[in-house]
TORVEX-171950 format. One record per residue (C-alpha): residue number from 1; z, x, y. Coordinates in nm, 3 decimals, padded with zeros to 5 digits. Last residue first. Layout:
n;Z;X;Y
NUM;Z;X;Y
...
***
This chain:
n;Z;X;Y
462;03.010;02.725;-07.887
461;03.102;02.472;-07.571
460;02.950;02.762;-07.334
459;02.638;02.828;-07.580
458;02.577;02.434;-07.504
457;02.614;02.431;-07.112
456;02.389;02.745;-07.118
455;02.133;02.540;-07.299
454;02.017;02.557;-07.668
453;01.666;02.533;-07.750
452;01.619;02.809;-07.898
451;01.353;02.943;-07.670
450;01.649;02.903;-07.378
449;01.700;02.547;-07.194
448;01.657;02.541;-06.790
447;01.964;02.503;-06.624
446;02.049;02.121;-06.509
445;01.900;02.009;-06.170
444;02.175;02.022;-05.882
443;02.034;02.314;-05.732
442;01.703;02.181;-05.729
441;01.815;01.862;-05.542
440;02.008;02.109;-05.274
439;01.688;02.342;-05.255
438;01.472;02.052;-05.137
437;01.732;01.941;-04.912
436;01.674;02.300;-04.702
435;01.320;02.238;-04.738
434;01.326;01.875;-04.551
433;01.585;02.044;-04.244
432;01.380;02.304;-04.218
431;01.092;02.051;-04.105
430;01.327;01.828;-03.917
429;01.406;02.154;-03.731
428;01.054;02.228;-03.679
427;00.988;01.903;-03.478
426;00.977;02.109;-03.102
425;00.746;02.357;-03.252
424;00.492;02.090;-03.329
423;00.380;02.016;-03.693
422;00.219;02.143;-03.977
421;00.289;02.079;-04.315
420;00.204;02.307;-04.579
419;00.533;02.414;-04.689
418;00.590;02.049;-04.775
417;00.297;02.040;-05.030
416;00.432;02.319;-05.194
415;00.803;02.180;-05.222
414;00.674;01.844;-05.328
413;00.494;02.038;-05.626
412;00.812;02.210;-05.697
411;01.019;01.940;-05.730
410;00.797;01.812;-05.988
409;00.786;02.105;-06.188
408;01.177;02.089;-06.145
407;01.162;01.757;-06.263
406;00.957;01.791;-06.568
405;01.161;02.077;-06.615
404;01.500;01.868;-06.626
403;01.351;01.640;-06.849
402;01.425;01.254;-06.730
401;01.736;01.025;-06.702
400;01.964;01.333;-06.601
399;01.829;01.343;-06.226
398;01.637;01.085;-06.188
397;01.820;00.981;-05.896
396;01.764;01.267;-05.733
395;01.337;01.255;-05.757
394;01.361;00.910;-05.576
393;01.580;01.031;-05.292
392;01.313;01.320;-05.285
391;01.023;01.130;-05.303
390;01.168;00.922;-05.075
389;01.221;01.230;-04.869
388;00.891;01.295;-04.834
387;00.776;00.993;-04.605
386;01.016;01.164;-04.322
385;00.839;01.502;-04.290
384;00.520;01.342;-04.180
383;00.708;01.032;-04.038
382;00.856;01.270;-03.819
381;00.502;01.335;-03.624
380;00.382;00.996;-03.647
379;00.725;00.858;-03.512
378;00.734;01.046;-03.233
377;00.381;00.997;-03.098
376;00.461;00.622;-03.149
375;00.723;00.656;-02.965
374;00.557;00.906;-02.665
373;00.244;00.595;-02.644
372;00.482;00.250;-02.627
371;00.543;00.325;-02.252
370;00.168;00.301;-02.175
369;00.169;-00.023;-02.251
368;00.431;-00.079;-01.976
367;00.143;00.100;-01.728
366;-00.197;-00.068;-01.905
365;-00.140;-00.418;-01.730
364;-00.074;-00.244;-01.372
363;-00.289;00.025;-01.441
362;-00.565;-00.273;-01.533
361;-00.465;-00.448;-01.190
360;-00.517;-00.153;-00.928
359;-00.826;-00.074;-01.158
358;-00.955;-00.416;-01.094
357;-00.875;-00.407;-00.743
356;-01.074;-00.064;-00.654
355;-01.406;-00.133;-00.840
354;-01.558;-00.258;-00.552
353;-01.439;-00.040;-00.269
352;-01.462;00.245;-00.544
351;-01.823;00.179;-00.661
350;-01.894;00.120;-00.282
349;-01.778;00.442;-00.174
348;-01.916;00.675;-00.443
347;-02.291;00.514;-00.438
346;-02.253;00.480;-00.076
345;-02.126;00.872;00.042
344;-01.758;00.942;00.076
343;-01.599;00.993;00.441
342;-01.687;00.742;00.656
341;-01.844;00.492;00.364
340;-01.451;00.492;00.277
339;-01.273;00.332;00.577
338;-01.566;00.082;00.572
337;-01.782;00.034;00.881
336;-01.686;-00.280;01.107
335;-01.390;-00.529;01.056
334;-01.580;-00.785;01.221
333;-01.961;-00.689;01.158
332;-01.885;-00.562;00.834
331;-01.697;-00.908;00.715
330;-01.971;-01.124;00.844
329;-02.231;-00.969;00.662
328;-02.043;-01.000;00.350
327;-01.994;-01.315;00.395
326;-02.347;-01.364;00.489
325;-02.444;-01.562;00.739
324;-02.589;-01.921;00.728
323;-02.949;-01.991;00.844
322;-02.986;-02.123;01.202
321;-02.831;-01.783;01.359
320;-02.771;-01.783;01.719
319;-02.488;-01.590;01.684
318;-02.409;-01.357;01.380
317;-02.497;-00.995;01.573
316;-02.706;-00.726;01.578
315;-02.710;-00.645;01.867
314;-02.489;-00.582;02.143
313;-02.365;-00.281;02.019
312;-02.572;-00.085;02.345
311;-02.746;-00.367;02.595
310;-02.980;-00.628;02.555
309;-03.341;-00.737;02.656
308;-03.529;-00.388;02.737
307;-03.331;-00.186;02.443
306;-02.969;-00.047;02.425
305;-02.893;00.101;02.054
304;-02.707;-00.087;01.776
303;-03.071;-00.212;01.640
302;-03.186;00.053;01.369
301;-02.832;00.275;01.331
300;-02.670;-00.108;01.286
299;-02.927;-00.211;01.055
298;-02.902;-00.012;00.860
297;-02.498;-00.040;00.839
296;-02.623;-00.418;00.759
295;-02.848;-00.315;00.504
294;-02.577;-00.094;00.311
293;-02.288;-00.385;00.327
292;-02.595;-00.672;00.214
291;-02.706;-00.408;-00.095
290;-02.350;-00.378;-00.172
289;-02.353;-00.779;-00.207
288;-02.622;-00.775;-00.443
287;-02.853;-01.038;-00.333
286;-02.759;-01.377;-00.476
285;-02.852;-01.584;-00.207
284;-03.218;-01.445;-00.070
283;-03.251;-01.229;00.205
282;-03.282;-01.282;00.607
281;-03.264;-01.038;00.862
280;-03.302;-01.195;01.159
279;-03.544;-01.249;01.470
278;-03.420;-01.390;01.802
277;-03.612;-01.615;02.040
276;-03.699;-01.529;02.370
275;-03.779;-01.655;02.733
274;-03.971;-01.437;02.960
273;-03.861;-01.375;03.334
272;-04.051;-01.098;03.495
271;-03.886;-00.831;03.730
270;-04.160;-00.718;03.947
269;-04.393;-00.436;03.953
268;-04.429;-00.408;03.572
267;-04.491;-00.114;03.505
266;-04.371;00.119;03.796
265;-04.611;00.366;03.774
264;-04.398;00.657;03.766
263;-04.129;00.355;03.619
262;-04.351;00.317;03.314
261;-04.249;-00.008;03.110
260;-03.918;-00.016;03.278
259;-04.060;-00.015;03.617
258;-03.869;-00.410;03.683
257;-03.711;-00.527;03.450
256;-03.821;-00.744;03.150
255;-03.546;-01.008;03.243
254;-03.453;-01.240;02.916
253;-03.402;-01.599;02.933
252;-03.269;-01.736;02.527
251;-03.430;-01.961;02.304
250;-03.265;-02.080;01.976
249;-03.091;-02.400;02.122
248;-03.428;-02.513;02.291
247;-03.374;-02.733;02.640
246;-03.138;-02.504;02.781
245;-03.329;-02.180;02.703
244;-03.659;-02.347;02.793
243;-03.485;-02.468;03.147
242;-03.381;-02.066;03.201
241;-03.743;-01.939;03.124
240;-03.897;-02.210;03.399
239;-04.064;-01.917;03.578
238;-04.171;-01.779;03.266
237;-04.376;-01.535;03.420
236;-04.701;-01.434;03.216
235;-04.832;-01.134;03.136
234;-05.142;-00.979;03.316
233;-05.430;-00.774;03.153
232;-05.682;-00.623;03.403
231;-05.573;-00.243;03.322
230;-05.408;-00.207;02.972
229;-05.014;-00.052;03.024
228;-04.846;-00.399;02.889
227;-05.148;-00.437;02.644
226;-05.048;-00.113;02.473
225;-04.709;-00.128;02.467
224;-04.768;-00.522;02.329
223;-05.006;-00.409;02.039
222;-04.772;-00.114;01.933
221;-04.485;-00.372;01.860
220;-04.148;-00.169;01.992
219;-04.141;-00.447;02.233
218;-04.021;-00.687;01.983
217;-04.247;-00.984;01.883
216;-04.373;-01.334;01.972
215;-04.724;-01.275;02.096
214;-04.960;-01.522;02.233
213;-05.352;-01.370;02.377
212;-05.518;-01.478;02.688
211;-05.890;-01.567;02.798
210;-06.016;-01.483;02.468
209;-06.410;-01.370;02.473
208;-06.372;-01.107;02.740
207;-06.329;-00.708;02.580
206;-06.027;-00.655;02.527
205;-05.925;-01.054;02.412
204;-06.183;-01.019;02.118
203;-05.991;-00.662;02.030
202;-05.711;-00.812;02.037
201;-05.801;-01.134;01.843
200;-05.921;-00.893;01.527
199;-05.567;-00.669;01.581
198;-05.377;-00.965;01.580
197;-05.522;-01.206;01.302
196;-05.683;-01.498;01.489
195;-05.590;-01.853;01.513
194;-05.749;-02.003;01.842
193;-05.612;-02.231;02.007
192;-05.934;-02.387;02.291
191;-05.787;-02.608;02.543
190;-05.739;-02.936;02.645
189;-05.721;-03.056;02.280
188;-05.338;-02.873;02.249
187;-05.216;-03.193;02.503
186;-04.991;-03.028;02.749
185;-04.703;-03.212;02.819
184;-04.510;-02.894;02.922
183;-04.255;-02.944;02.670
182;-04.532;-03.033;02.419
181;-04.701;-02.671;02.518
180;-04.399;-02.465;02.457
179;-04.347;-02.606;02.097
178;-04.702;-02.531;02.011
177;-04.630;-02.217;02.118
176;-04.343;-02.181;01.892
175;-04.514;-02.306;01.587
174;-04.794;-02.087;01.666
173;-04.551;-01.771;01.702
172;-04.382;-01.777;01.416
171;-04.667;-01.662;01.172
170;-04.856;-01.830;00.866
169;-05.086;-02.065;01.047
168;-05.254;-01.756;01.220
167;-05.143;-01.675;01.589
166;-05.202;-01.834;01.928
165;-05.525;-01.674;02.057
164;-05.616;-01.879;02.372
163;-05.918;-02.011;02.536
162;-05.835;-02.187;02.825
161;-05.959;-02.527;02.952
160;-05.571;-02.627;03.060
159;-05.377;-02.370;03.048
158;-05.214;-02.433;03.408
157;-04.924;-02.596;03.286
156;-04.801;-02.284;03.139
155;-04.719;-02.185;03.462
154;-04.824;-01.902;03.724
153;-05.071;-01.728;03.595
152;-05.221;-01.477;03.812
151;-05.508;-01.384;03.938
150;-05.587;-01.658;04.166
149;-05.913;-01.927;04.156
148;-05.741;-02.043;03.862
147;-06.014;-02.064;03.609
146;-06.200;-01.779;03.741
145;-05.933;-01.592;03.854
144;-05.771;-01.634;03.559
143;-05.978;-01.534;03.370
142;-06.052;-01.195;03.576
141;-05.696;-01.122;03.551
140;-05.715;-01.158;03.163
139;-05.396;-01.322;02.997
138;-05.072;-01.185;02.810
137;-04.838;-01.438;02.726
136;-04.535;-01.247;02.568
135;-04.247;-01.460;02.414
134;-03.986;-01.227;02.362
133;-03.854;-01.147;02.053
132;-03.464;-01.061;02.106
131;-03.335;-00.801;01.864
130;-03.114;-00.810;01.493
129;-02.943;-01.147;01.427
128;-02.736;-01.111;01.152
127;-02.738;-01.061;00.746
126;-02.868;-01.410;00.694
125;-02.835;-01.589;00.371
124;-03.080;-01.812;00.189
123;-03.060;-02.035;-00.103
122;-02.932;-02.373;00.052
121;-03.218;-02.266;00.343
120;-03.424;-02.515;00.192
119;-03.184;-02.777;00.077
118;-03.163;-02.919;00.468
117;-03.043;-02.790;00.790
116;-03.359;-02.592;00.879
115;-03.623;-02.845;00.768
114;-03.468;-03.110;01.007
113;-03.369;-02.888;01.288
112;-03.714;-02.818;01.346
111;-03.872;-02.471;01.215
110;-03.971;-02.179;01.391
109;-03.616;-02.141;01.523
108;-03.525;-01.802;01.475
107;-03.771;-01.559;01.344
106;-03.753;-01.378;01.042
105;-03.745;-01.076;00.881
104;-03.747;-01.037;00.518
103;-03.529;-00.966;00.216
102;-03.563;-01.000;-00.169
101;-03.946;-01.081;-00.227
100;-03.995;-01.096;-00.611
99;-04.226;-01.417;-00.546
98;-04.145;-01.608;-00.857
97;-03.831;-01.674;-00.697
96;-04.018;-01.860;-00.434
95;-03.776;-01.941;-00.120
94;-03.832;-01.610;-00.005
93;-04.195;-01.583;-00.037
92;-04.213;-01.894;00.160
91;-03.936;-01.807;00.455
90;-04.190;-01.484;00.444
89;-04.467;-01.716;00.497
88;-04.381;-01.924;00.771
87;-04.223;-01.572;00.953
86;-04.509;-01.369;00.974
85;-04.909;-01.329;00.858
84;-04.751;-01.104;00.572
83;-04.726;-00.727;00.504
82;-04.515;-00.612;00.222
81;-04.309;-00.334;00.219
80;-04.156;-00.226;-00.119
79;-03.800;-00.034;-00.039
78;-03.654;00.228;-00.271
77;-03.280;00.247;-00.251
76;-03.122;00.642;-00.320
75;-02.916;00.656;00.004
74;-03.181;00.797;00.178
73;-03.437;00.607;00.075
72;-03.241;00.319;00.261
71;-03.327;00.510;00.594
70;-03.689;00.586;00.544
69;-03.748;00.218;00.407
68;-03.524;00.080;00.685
67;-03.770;00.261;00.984
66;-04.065;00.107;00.798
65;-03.980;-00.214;00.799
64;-03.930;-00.166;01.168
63;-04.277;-00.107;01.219
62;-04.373;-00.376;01.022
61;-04.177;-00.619;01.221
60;-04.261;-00.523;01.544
59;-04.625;-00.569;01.441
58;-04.888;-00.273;01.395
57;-04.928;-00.468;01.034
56;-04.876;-00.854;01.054
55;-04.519;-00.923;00.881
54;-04.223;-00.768;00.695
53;-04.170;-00.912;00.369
52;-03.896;-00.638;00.177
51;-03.896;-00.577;-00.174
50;-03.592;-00.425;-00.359
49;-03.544;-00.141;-00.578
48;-03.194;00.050;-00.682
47;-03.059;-00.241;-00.742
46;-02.679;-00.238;-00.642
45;-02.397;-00.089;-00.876
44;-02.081;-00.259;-00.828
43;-02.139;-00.498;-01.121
42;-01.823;-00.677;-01.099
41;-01.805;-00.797;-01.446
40;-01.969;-00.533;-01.597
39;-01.766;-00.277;-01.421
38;-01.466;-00.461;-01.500
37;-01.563;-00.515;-01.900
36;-01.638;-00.160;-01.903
35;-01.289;-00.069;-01.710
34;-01.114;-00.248;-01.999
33;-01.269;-00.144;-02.293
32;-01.218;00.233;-02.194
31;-00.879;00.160;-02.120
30;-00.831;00.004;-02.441
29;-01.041;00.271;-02.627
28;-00.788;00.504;-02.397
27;-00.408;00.307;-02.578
26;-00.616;00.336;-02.933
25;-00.657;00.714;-02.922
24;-00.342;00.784;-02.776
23;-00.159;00.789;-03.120
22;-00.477;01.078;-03.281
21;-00.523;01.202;-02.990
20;-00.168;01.311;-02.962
19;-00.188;01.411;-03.281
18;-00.503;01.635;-03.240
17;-00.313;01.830;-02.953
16;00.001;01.835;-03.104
15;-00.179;02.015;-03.464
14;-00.403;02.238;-03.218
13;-00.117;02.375;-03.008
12;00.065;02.446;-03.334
11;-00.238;02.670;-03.495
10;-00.274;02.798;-03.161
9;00.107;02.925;-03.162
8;00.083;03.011;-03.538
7;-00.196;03.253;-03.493
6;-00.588;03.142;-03.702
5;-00.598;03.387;-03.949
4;-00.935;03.599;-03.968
3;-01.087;03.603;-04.378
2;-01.115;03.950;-04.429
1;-01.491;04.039;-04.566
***
């Protein structure tokens, strides 16, 4: 079988190709080094996992938890939901490490000024305030009638002897109540607080054995829809909504308007004042800081609408935040979406956004390094042709010191191993060159001595 010749031109191509590797090779470790130490410095890649503490389920914040999940998924991050009793306990799963909770909503101002501004919030961030959450009372008609002697409830003052569900020790909304009450001098023994889940103390205030129910939530909650439309139930006008707001940092007056519930039926009747807190995103320091940039653009698709309480890109927002904002949080919501999350998706974005001023400064260490690469290319390359001519030089000088066939069989072997050198088409003169230097040394080599032993030189002096 005929062994198949490899042509010159590939053979060529190969030889540059596997030398340039060859002096490269050390300049793209060095790259390689270089961008892994970067990338494990920065570490632009977020989890691809995080756990979120939501709150009671059918809740505002549940149902919203849900929304993110969908949306995150999206972009590759899987969300764990976990229902809780409310805000008290997801500020406690996020100050426990052991907890594994990352992020959670919360509700401004359910604690005094003296918990907030201490070392508890040192390892907490906020990624904005998301929605308002009003403050709905709702009460039975017939309740208040008998209590009252009127079917409405004019003032919270007029509690007195009621028997109210005010949410579970774990939630926002007794510690706001309670809050409510002391500013109306109401003493919490004059009436009966009850601290029922939601769904349980609905049902109990459906059909007669609560007088009125407390709920601090969005109006997306399913539980305050459904009461708002329920026959018999009434919610309460804050008629004092604007002194609450004055008097409490983290309250604001809201307007339900007027036939916004159901305009057909026009739900409510009247505009009704209710005073509201707001509830924030809130994750623990150290959070990946792509994670932040990707739940705040959630979180603008999720709140950047126009609800009841606010109008369109109103919310979210950094005000009326008690827990300090992230930087990164405060850098979308002022500069808004990044140039490249318009056109690139989030993995491919962010890595570049993050990764983007170290390789800015490793091209400009590796650029003059760069430089040293078509030298050193050089050099190997001649230095293959070069190196033989100290055998050469060497070989010269022996010329007359040692057998002249012992040097020509010498000669010989460097000429063999020189016509086996490969190098680039643009070097074959050097290679010519070498042979043609070969066959000067040989030509200065005495004649080679007959069987007699006589040389030409010596039948010439005969």
């Amino acid at each position: 079988m005929k062994r198949r010749h490899v042509p010159h031109v590939v053979s060529h191509t190969l030889v540059s190709v596997r030398d340039l590797a060859a002096t490269a090779g050390p300049f793209v470790l060095l790259t390689a080094l270089l961008l892994a130490g970067a990338y494990w410095l920065l570490d632009p890649e977020p989890p691809r996992r995080v756990v979120m503490a939501t709150g009671t389920q059918r809740g505002a914040y549940a149902e919203f938890g849900t929304i993110y999940a969908k949306l995150l998924a999206r972009e590759g991050i899987t969300v764990e939901l976990r229902n809780t009793q409310g805000t008290l306990e997801n500020l406690t799963l996020l100050r426990d490490p052991k907890s594994g909770v990352d992020l959670a909503f919360v509700q401004d101002g359910v604690e005094s000024p003296r918990v907030s501004d201490d070392a508890l919030n040192a390892d907490l961030m906020s990624l904005g305030s998301l929605f308002y959450e009003p403050v709905w009372l709702f009460y039975r008609e017939d309740s208040a009638q008998r209590l009252l002697k009127s079917p409405t409830l004019a003032n919270l003052s007029q509690l007195q002897g009621w028997r109210i569900n005010s949410g579970t020790d774990g939630s926002g909304v007794r510690v706001l109540m309670n809050q409510l009450l002391e500013a109306n001098d109401l003493d919490p023994n004059t009436m009966t607080l009850l601290k029922e889940d939601t769904t349980p103390a609905v049902v109990a205030f459906l059909e007669g054995r609560i007088d009125a129910i407390v709920f601090v939530s969005a109006p997306e909650s399913l539980m305050v829809q459904m009461l708002l439309r329920t026959p018999g139930v009434g919610l309460a006008n804050f008629v004092h909504a604007e002194a609450y707001a004055r008097r409490f940092s983290f309250l604001s007056r809201v307007v339900l308007p007027r036939g916004v519930v159901d305009m057909a039926k026009d739900q409510p009747p009247q505009n009704v004042q209710l005073v509201a807190p707001t509830a924030m995103l809130v994750a623990r320091d150290g959070i990946h800081p792509a994670l932040v940039q990707l739940l705040v653009q959630v979180a603008v698709q999720v709140h950047g609408g126009s609800g009841w309480f606010h109008h369109k890109g109103e919310f979210p927002n950094t005000r009326n935040s008690s827990i300090p904002v992230s930087p990164e949080a405060t850098r979308f919501y002022r500069d808004g979406l990044p140039w490249l999350r318009r056109y690139l998706p989030f993995w491919l974005a962010n890595l570049v956004d993050r990764m983007g001023v170290a390789l800015i400064s490793i091209i400009a260490v590796l650029l003059p390094l760069s430089r040293v690469v078509p030298p050193l290319y050089t050099f190997r390359i001649r230095s293959r042709v070069f190196r033989w001519y100290g055998r050469l030089r060497t070989l010269e000088a022996a010329v007359g010191k040692r057998p002249a066939q012992e040097l020509r069989d010498e000669l010989d072997a460097i000429e063999n191993r020189v016509e086996r050198i490969h190098v680039p088409l643009s070097y074959t003169d050097e290679l010519y060159a070498l042979r043609s230097h070969i066959d000067m040394v040989r030509s200065r080599l005495p004649a080679t001595a007959p069987v007699g032993g006589e040389t030409e030189n010596d039948k010439g002096r005969g």
